[in-house]
LODRENDO-393078 format. One record per residue (C-alpha): x, y, z. Coordinates in steps of 0.2 Angstrom, whole numbers, plus 5000, padded with zeros to 4 digits. Last residue first. Example, Ala and Ser with C-alpha at 12.3 -4.5 7.8 and 13.67 -1.06 7.14 Angstrom:
- X_Y_Z
- 5068_4995_5036
- 5062_4978_5039
***
This chain:
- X_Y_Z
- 5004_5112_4940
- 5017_5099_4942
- 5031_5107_4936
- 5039_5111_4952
- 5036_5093_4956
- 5045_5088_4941
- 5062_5080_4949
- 5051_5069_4962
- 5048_5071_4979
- 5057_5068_4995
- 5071_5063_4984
- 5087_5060_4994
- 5086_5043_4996
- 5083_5048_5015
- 5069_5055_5010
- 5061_5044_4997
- 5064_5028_5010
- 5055_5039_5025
- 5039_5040_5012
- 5039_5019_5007
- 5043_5017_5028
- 5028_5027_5030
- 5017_5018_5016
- 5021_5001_5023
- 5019_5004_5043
- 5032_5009_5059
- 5024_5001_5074
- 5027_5014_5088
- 5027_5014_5107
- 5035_5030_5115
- 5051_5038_5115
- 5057_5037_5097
- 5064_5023_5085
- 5061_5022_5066
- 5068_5007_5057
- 5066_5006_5037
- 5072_4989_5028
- 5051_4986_5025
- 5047_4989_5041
- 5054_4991_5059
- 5050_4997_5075
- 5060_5005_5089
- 5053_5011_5106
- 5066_5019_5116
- 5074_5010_5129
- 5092_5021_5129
- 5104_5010_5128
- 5096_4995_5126
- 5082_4998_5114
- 5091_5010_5103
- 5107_5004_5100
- 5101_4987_5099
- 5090_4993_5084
- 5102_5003_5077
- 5115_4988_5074
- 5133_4991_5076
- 5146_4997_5063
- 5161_5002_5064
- 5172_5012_5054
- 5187_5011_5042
- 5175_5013_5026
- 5166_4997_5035
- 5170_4985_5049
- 5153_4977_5057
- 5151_4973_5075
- 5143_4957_5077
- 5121_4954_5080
- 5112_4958_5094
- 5123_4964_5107
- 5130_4955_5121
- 5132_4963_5137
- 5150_4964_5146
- 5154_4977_5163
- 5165_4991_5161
- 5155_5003_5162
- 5146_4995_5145
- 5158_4983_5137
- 5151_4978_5120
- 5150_4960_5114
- 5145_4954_5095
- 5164_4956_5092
- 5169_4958_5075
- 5176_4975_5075
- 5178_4981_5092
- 5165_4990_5104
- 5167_4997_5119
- 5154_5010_5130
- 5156_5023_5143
- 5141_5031_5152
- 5143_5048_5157
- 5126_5055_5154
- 5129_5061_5138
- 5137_5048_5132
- 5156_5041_5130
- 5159_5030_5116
- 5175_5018_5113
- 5180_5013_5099
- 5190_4998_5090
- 5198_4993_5073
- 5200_5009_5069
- 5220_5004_5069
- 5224_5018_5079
- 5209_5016_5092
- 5191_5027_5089
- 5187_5040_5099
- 5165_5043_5098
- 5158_5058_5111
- 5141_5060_5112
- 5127_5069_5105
- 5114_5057_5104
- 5114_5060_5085
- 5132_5064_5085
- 5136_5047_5091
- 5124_5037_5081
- 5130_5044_5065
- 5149_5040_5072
- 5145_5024_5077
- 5140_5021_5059
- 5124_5010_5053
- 5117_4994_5056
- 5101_4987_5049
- 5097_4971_5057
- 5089_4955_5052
- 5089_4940_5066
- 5091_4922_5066
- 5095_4918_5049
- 5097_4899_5046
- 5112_4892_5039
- 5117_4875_5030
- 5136_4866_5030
- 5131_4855_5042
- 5120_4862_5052
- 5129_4860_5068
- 5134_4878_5068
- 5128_4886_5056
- 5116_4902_5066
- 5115_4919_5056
- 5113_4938_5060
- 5109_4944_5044
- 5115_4963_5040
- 5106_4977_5030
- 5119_4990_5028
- 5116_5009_5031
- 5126_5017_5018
- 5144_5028_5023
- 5150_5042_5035
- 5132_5046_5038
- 5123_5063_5030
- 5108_5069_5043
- 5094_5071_5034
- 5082_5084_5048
- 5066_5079_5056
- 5072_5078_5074
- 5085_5063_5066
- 5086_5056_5048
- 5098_5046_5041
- 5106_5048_5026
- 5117_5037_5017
- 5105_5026_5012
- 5108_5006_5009
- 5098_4999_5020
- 5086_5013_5029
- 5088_5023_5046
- 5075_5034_5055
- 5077_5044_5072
- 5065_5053_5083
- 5063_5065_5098
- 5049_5079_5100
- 5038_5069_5088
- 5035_5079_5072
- 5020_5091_5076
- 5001_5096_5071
- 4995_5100_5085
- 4978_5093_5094
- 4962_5102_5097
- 4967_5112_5081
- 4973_5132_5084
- 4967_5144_5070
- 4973_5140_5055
- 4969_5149_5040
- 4964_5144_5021
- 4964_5159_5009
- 4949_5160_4999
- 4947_5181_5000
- 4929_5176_5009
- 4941_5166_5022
- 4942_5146_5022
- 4945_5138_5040
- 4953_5129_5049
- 4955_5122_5067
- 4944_5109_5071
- 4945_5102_5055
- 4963_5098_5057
- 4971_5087_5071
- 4957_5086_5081
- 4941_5085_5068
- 4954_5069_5057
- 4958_5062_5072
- 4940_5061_5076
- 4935_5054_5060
- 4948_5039_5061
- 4943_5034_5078
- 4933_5020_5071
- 4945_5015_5057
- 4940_5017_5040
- 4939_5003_5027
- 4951_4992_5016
- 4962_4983_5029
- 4972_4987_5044
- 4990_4983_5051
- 4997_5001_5053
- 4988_5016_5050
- 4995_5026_5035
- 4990_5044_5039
- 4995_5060_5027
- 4990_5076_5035
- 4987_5092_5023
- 4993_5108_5025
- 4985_5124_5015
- 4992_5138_5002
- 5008_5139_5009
- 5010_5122_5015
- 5013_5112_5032
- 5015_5093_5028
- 5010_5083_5044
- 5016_5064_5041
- 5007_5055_5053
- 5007_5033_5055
- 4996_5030_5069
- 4998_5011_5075
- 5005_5018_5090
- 5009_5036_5089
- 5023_5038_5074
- 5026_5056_5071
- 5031_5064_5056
- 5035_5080_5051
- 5035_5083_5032
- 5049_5085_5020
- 5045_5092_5002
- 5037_5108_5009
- 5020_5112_5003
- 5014_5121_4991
- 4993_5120_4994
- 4992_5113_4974
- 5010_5103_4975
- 5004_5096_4992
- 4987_5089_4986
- 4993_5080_4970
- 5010_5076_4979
- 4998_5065_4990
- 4988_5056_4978
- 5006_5053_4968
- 5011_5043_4985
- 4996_5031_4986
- 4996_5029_4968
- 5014_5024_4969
- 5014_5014_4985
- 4998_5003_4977
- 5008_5002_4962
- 5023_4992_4972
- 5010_4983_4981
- 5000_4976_4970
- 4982_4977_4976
- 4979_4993_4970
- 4969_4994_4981
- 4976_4983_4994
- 4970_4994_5011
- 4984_4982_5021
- 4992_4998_5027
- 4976_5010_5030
- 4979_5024_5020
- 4969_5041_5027
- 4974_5056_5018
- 4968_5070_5026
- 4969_5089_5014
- 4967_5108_5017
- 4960_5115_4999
- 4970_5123_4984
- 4965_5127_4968
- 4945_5123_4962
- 4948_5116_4946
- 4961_5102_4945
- 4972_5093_4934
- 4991_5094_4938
- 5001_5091_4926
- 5009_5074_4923
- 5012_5077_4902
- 4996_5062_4900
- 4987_5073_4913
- 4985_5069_4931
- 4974_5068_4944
- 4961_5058_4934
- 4975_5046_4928
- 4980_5044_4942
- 4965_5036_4949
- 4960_5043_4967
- 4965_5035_4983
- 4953_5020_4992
- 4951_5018_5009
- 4950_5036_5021
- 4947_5054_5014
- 4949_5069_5018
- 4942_5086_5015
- 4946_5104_5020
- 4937_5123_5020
- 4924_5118_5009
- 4916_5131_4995
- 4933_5131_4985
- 4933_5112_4983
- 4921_5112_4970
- 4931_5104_4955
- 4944_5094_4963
- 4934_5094_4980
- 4920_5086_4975
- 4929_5072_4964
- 4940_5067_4980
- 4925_5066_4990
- 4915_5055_4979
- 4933_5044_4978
- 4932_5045_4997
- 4914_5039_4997
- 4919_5026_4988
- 4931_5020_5001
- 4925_5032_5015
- 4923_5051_5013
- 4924_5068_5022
- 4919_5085_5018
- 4921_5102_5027
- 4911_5117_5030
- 4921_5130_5041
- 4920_5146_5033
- 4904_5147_5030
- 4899_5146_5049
- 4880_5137_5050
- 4867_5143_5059
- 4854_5128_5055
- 4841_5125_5043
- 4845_5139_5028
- 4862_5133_5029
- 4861_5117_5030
- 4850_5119_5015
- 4864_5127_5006
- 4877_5113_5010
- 4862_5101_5005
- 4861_5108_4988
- 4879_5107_4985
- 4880_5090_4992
- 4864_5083_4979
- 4872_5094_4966
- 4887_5084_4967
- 4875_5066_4969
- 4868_5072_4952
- 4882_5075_4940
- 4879_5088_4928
- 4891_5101_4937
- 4905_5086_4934
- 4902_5088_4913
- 4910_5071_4911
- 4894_5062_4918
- 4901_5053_4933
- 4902_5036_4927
- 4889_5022_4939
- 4894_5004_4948
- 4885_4987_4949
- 4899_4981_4933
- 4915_4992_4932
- 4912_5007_4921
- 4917_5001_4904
- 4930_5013_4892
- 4930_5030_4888
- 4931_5038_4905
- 4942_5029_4912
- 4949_5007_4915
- 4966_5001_4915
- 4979_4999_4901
- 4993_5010_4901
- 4995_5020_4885
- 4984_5035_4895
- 5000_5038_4906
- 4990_5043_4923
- 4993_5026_4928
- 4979_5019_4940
- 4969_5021_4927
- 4951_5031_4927
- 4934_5033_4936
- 4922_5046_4938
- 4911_5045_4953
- 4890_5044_4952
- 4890_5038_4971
- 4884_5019_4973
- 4868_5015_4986
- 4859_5011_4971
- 4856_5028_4963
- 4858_5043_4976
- 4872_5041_4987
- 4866_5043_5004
- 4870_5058_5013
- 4877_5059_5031
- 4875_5077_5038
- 4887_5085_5054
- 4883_5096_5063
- 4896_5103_5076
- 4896_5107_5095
- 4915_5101_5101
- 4911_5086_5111
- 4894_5079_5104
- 4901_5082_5086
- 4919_5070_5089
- 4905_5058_5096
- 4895_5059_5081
- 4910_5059_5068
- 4917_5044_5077
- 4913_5033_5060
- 4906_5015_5057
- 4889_5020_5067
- 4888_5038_5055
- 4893_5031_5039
- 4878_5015_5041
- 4867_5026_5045
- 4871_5037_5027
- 4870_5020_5018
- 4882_5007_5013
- 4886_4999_4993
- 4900_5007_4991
- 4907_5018_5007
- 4897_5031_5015
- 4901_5051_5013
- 4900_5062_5026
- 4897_5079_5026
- 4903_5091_5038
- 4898_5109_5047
- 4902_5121_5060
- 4892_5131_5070
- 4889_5149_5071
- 4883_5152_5087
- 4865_5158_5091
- 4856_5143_5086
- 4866_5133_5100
- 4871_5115_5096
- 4873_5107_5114
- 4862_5093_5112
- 4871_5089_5095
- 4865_5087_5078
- 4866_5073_5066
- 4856_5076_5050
- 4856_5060_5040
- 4852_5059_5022
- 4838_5054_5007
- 4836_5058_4989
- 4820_5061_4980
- 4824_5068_4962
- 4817_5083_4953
- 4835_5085_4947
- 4839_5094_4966
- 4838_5091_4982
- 4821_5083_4982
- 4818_5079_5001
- 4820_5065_5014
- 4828_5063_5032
- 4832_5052_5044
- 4838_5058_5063
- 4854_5054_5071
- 4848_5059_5091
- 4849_5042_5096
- 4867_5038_5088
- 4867_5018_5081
- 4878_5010_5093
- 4897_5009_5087
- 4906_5003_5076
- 4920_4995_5069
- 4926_4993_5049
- 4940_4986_5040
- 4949_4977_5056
- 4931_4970_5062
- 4920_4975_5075
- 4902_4977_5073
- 4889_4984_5087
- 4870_4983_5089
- 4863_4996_5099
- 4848_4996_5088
- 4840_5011_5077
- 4847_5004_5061
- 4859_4988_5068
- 4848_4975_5060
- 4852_4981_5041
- 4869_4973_5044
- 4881_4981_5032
- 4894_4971_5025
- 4886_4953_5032
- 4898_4940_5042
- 4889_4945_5057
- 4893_4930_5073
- 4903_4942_5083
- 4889_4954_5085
- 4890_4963_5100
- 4876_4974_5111
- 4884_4990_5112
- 4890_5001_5129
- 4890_5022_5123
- 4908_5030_5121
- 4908_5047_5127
- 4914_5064_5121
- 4909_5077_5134
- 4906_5095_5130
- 4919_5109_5126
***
């Protein structure tokens, strides 16, 4: 394994531009929450060549010092954004330093007409009564229809044709050719891997997810012609297309039943929350796919985003002649967090080591409110979800007596500590000395009720976050994001996926 290293750039605070044509061959560098990057790579070299249709296309070729002709290498495309460039893929992406470490090629393809890829686009809804824009309707100004005969379009003959050139070019391992796109290039990536998905062994994607209505038919079957295929979804948290929230969570969930219904995946993935690093790890039959929401970002890609993407699953798959997808060992392991607990208002499950855990009654939503002096007014000074002592007990493992009256209990833990609570009281006596808590205990279905987050930050420091009336608390710093909470909601509603996902396909 070689060295991955992060080169020193000369800032440009001042750019307001999408794509500054001043950072080609410069070690100009661009930060900004939808795209970050880094010095243009010195050994990326330009290239240009008809592909196919008679046409002169252009690309990237990154390869690394240590590439050895003798060893079968790996290989991935990447595909720009809208209105980028190849260059512009490879400096707003970690794909070159993810290649310099671990010895693969990877090739960044400009779209052929326009700097636009010739994508297919649909509705939101897959239910062909919605209104929205598809095949039969007008393309969005500045932007090209794939022609509906998919093995007509050029910029998929254009990655077909440099897949075989790499080939010829370089020693490159047929089993582990992947494909990864941004935004537009995502949707380009999406459409490659629906119908010619068999010749790569995984994809991903980051920005935008796929019209329904182009996963779907009008019934909600599957549509899809190459099978299975090991699948990223990147979904950064503030990405806002769809810009409505509500249809923005359903896209962004019907793009991931799409994958996991064609590799068979289990409805309840692993998830593990490492900063702003939102994972759900869904292991299938067929083939896993990873699901990344990344907390407090906008449309685009985040620079380590592509790296993530080689350690936790490009790095160790591959696609056999039978067209089976195997594992062999990623960089990095695809794993729940070792400790972890969720709740959500109003659900009656929790859930804790990846396991629903059924609660004694619903998770309330409580405000913690200042009136005094207000005359007659109120002003919320904290919102908590609180949930059963006993739920907290047997997740912890400890013991929970409550008094006669249930008005009171007492807790021992597992390390000996003794704690009091009593209904009403916003104190708790911890070995016998008084703290206060965060908001009143809670009297319901003759139990009490203190808040999670207290419970979790002061007795036991662990990191807790919250979003959306969802709280996830482990042992290390995590910010809990939109599309996670949206997932933790469905399981502990019960539903981890809908009634018709056995239908799907």
């Amino acid at each position: 394994m070689g060295e991955m290293y992060i080169r020193p750039g000369t800032p440009d605070d001042d750019n307001r531009e999408y794509l500054p044509e001043k950072i080609k061959g410069s070690d100009i560098v661009v930060n900004e929450n939808g795209n970050n990057s880094q010095p243009y790579p010195e050994r990326l070299k330009e290239f240009h060549g008809v592909i196919a249709d008679g046409t002169q296309d252009e690309w990237y070729e990154y390869v690394p010092e240590r590439y050895d002709p003798s060893r079968k290498t790996p290989l991935v495309l990447s595909m720009h954004g809208g209105l980028m460039t190849g260059w512009g893929q490879a400096i707003y992406t970690s794909w070159t330093m993810a290649a310099d470490r671990d010895g693969f090629i990877v090739v960044f393809p400009n779209a052929s007409f326009g700097r636009v890829w010739q994508v297919q686009w649909g509705r939101w809804e897959s239910d062909p009564d919605q209104p929205g824009t598809d095949s039969n309707t007008k393309t969005p100004e500045g932007f090209l229809q794939s022609p509906d005969n998919v093995e007509e379009n050029h910029d998929i003959k254009l990655a077909l044709g440099l897949i075989e050139l790499m080939k010829e070019k370089y020693n490159i391992d047929g089993e582990r050719i992947f494909m990864q796109g941004m935004s537009m290039g995502n949707m380009m990536t999406s459409l490659f891997a629906r119908n010619f998905g068999n010749v790569l062994a995984g994809a991903a994607g980051s920005g935008c997810a796929t019209f329904l209505s182009l996963l779907f038919d009008e019934k909600e079957k599957i549509k899809n012609r190459a099978g299975h295929l090991a699948i990223w979804q990147s979904r950064p948290e503030l990405n806002d297309i769809p810009p409505e929230k509500e249809e923005a969570l359903k896209v962004n969930k019907y793009n991931r039943l799409y994958w996991m219904r064609l590799n068979e995946c289990g409805p309840v993935p692993e998830i593990s929350i490492v900063g702003e690093n939102n994972f759900a790890f869904y292991k299938g039959k067929k083939a896993d796919l990873v699901y990344l929401d990344i907390k407090n970002r906008d449309h685009g890609q985040s620079l380590d985003d592509a790296a993530l993407i080689w350690d936790y699953l490009f790095s160790g798959i591959r696609r056999k002649e039978d067209g089976s997808i195997v594992d062999t060992g990623s960089v990095k392991e695809r794993k729940g967090d070792s400790f972890a607990a969720a709740f959500a208002a109003g659900k009656e499950l929790a859930l804790a080591d990846g396991k629903a855990v059924k609660m004694s009654g619903r998770a309330v939503r409580w405000e913690k409110l200042k009136y005094h002096g207000l005359e007659g007014g109120q002003k919320v000074r904290g919102t908590y979800i609180c949930v059963p002592l006993s739920v907290l007990a047997q997740i912890f493992k400890a013991q929970c007596v409550y008094s006669e009256d249930k008005l009171s209990a007492r807790m021992v833990l597992k390390d000996g500590r003794s704690l009091q609570f009593a209904r009403g009281s916003i104190g708790c006596v911890m070995d016998n000395s008084l703290t206060a808590m965060y908001c009143e205990a809670l009297h319901r279905e003759k139990e009490l009720y203190i808040s999670a987050e207290w419970f979790g930050r002061y007795v036991y420091d662990l990191h807790v976050s919250a979003c959306d009336d969802v709280i996830y608390m482990t042992d290390h710093y995590n910010e809990l994001s939109v599309n996670m909470a949206d997932l933790i909601k469905d399981i502990l509603s019960g539903t981890p996926v809908p009634d018709n996902y056995d239908d799907m396909l």
